[in-house]
N, C-alpha and C positions, 0 to 999 in steps of 0.2 A: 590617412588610412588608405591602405591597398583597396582598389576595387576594382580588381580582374582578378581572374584563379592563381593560387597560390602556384610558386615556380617549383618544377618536376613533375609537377601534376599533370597526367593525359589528359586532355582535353580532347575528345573526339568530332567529330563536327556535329554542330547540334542539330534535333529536329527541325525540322522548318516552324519558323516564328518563336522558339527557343532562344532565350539571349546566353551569354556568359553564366558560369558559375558566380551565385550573387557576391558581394562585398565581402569583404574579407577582415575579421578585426586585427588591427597590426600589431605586430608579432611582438614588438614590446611589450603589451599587453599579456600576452599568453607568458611571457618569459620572465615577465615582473611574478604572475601567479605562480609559477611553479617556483618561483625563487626564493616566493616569503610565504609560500604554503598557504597564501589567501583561499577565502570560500569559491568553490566552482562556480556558484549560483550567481557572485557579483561578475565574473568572469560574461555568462551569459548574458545576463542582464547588462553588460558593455555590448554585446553582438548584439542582443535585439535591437538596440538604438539605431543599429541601420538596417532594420526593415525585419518584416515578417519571415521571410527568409534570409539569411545572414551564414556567413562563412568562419569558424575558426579551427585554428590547428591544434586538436588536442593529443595528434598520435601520428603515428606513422603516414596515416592515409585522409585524404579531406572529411573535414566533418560540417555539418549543415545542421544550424542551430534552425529549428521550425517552430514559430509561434504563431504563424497567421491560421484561424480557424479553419479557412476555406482547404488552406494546405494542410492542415492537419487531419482532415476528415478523408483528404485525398490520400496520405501514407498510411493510417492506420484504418478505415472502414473500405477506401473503392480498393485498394492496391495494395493486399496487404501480400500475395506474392511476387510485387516487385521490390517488397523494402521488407525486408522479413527480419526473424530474430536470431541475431548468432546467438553461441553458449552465453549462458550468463553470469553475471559477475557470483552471484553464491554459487555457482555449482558444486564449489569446495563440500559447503554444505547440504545440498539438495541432491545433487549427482542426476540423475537424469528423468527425476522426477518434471510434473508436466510443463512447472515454470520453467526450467530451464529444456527442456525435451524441441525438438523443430522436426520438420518435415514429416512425412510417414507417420513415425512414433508419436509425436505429437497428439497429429488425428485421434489415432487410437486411443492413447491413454485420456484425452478430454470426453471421448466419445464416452469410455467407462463413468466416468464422472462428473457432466455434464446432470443427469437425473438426480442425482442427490443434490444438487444446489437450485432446482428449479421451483418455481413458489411450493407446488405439490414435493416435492423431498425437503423442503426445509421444514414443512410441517408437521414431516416425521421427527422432527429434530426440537419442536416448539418446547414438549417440557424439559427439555433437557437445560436449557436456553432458559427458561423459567426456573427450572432448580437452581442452576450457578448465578444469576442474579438474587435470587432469595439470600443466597448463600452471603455473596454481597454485602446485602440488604443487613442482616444477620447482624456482618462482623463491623458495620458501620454504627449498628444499635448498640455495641458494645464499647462501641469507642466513645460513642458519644454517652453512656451510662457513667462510665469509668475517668474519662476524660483525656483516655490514651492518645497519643501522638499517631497517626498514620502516614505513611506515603501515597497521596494517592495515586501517584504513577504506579506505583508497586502494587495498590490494589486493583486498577485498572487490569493489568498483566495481570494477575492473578484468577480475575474473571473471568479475559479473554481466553488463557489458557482451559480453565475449567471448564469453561464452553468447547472448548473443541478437542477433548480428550474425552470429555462423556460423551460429544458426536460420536467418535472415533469408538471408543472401546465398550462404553456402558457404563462407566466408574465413574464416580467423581472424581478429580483433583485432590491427590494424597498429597501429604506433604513433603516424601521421602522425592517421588516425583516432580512436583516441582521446584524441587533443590535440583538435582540433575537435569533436569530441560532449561534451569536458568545459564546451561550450557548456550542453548542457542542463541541467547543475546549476546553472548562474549563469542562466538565466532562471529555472528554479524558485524559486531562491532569491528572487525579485524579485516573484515573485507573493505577494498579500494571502492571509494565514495562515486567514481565513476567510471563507466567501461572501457574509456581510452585509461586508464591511469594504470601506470605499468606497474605490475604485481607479477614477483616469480612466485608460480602455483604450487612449485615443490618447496620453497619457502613458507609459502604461505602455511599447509596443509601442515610441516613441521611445527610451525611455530602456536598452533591449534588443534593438533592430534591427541591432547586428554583432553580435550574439551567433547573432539569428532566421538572417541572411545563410549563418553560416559553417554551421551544422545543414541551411539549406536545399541549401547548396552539395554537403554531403557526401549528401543524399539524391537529389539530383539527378544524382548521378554513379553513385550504388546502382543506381535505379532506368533508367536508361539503358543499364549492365550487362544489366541482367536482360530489358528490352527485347531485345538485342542475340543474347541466348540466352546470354550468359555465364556458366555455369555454372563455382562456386567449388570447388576441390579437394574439398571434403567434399557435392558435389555442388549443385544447383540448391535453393535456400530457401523460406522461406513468402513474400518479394516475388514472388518468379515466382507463387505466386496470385494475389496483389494485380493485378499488370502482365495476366497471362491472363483476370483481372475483368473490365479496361476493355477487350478487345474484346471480349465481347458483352454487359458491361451500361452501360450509358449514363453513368451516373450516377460510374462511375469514371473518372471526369477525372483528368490530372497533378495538379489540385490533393489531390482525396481517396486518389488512390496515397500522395499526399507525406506527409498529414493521416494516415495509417492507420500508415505506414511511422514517422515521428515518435513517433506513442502509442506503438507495441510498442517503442520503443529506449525511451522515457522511463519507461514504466511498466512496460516488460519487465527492468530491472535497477535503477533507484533502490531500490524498495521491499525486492528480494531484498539487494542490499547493504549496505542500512540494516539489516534482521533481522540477516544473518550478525554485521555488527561491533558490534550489540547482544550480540549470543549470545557472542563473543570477549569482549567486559568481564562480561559476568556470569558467564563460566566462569574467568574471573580470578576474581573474586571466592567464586566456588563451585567448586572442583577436585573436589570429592568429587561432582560430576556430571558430571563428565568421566569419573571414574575409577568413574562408575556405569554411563554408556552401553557402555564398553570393554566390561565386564566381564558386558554383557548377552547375549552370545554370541560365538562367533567370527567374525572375520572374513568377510563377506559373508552371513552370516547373517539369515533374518529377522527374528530377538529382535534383533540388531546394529543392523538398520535401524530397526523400530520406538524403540529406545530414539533413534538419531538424529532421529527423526523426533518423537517428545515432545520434544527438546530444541527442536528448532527452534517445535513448537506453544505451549511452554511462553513464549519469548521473542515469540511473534507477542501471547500473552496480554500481556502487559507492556508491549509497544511495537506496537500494532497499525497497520499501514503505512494502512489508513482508518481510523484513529480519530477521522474525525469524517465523517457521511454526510449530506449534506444533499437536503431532499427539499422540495415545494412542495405542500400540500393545493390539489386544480383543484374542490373539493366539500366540501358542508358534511359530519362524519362525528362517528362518538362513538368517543373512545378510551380506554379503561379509563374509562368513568362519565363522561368530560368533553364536551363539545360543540368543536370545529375548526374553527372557521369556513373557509369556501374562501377560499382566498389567503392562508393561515396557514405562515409556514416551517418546517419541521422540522427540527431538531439532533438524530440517532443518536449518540450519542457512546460508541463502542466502548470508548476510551480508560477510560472512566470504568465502564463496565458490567463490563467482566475486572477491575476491580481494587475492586469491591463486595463489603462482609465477609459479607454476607447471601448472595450466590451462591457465593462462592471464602475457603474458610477461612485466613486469614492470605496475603492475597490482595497483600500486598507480597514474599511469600519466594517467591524460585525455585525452585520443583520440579519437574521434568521430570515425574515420578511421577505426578502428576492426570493425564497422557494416556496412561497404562499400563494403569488399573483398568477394570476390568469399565466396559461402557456403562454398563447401571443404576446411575444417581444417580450419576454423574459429571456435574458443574456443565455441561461444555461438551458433555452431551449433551442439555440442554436448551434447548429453542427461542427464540433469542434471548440465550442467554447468551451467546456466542464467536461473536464474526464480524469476525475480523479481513482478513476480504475483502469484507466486506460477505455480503448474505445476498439470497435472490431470484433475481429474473429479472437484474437488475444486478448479480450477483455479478460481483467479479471473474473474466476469462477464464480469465488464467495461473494460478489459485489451484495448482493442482494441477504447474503446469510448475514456479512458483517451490520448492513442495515437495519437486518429483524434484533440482530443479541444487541444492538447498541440503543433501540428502540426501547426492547423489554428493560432492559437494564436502568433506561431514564422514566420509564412509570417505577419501578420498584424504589430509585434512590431519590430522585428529583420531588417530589411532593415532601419528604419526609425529613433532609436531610439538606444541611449547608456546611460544606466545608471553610473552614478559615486558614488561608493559607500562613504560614509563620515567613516563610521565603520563596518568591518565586523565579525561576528561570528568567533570565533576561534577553536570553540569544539563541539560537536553532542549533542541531547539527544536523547537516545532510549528510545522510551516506542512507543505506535502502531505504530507510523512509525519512523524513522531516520528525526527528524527533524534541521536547527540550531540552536545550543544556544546562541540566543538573537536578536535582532531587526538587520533590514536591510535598514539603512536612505539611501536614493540617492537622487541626482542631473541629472535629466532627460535631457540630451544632443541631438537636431536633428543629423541622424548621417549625415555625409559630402557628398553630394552627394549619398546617399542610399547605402552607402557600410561602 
């Protein structure tokens, strides 16, 4: 394996006490992946082997695979304007809403949106968040009355979205609506699984323009609502900010209402739906943390909710919805001992850092438990170990909103209900988040006395 910088590459003279650009994984490698269309994730998982910072070529310009905590806390919390975020890979679909949004506009638009996710704005949101779990709850007692077959990925996603549509509008989750929003999993699914991976965007955008149509369509009737002052039975939503934006800031055009309104549906419930039906196959597979969280208090209790709440941290470790964070050094810099030349891309790969033996003991087994213990020396209290939302000024917004609806949602199903899986996924796909590969049929069981 090459261990100097990859040849064409500028290498400037580095800072003092700065070495080389770190290790490099050799090029056969990279040329086997793109040759048989291998998983990116085993790709990386070849670079971390040599070291916490590691070098491969996945594009035009050097890229710098980063897993050591120390360095990771350095890119994304002290220096997040020396390693910032280019466009991103959905912009197809989000356009310049705030995930994808950098510099300037950025600020701006987080600064609008930033109140509505903070513990006091989510609590404006709490029944809402308790309706569509109910709702849930509901059509799980039906399954299990009747003895119907469900998906539960599919009911997952269907919570998730319910939850962030009555945020949004006031409405509950029609049905006509979510036939049309299942548009934005079929454009996700379309986008290139990593930001070095070459994608023509006028190709792209052609090859998923009914899909763009039918999500534009149903935002375009949202937001004409909420123009109108129509407020939804469970009252007026966070669009009525958005829409009250663009009269007095300029910059809120139809296009960035739409662009804004788009992000929170797409990243306000894939990611939560993706966790939960992770979290449903590993409590198949692990009952005895089912029947661990139960038994961690009564009913509505806080010991009740914290253990819920390690269940669900315990699965973000395992299946991190950004498991992979990509960043752009605009400056030369030294990271853990190495030299970065400016215009060097950065790989965060959360993915790979939660499930390091050296951070997280037996770091393939599911244990709710690591997020129970005392802070001190707990792995995910250290800087840079756990960021399955990312970490920083770009943390994710909803970290804390996906937390509360995933929370209520495991008092409302979790005592009540056991699903039996008929087939489970055996393999992951990476591309925007760590989803499973393939359907989740169950057999909705009451559980035996609430436990």
């Amino acid at each position: 394996m090459a261990t100097t910088a990859p040849q064409g590459v500028p290498s400037p003279s580095p800072r003092p006490g700065a070495g080389p650009l770190p290790p490099e994984l050799a090029p056969e490698a990279v040329k086997r992946w793109h040759s048989t269309s291998g998983a990116v994730v085993d790709l990386l998982a070849q670079a971390r082997e040599l070291g916490g910072v590691s070098a491969v070529r996945l594009g035009p310009r050097p890229t710098v695979l980063v897993t050591d905590p120390q360095a990771v806390h350095h890119v994304l919390a002290l220096h997040p304007d020396r390693y910032v975020k280019r466009s991103h890979r959905a912009r197809v679909l989000v356009g310049d809403g705030v995930l994808s949004a950098v510099g300037e506009p950025w600020k701006r638009q987080r600064r609008l949106l930033q109140a509505q996710f903070t513990g006091a704005g989510i609590r404006r949101y709490e029944q809402r968040i308790v309706g569509a779990a109910r709702r849930a709850a509901d059509r799980w007692a039906e399954c299990a009355r009747t003895g119907t077959l469900t998906d539960v990925g599919d009911d997952m996603r269907f919570f998730a979205l319910d939850t962030i549509w009555r945020s949004l509008t006031g409405h509950p989750l029609d049905e006509t609506t979510n036939h049309e929003l299942a548009a934005v999993e079929a454009v996700g699914a379309a986008l290139p699984a990593t930001p070095s991976a070459s994608a023509d965007v006028a190709e792209l955008r052609a090859a998923v323009a009914a899909d763009l149509a039918r999500i534009d369509a149903v935002a375009e009737h949202a937001i004409a609502a909420a123009r109108r002052g129509e407020a939804g039975p469970e009252g007026p939503g966070l669009l009525r900010v958005l829409v009250e934006a663009g009269q007095t800031h300029a910059e809120y055009t139809d296009q960035l209402i739409r662009d804004e309104l788009v992000t929170l549906l797409a990243a306000g419930h894939e990611t939560t739906a993706t966790t939960l039906s992770w979290l449903y196959l590993l409590l198949d597979r692990h009952p005895e943390a089912r029947r661990w969280a139960l038994n961690a208090g009564p009913a509505g209790s806080p010991e009740r909710e914290k253990a819920f709440r390690a269940l669900a941290s315990e699965t973000l470790r395992l299946y991190p919805p950004a498991w992979l964070i990509p960043r752009h050094a605009t400056e030369d810099d030294t990271l853990a001992g190495y030299h970065i030349a400016a215009g060097t891309d950065i790989f965060v790969c959360p993915y790979l850092i939660h499930r390091d033996p050296a951070l997280w003991p037996e770091p393939e087994r599911f244990d709710p438990g690591r997020f129970t213990t005392a802070d001190e020396g707990r792995p995910s209290s250290r800087r840079g170990a756990y960021s399955p939302f990312g970490l920083g000024a770009r943390a994710c917004l909803g970290a804390q909103f996906a937390m509360r609806e995933m929370t209520v949602l495991l008092e409302h199903l979790l005592p009540a209900f056991t699903p039996s899986f008929h087939t489970a996924p055996t393999s992951q796909v990476f591309g925007l988040t760590v989803r499973p590969d393939g359907p989740t049929p169950a057999t909705i069981t009451p559980a035996p006395d609430g436990s």
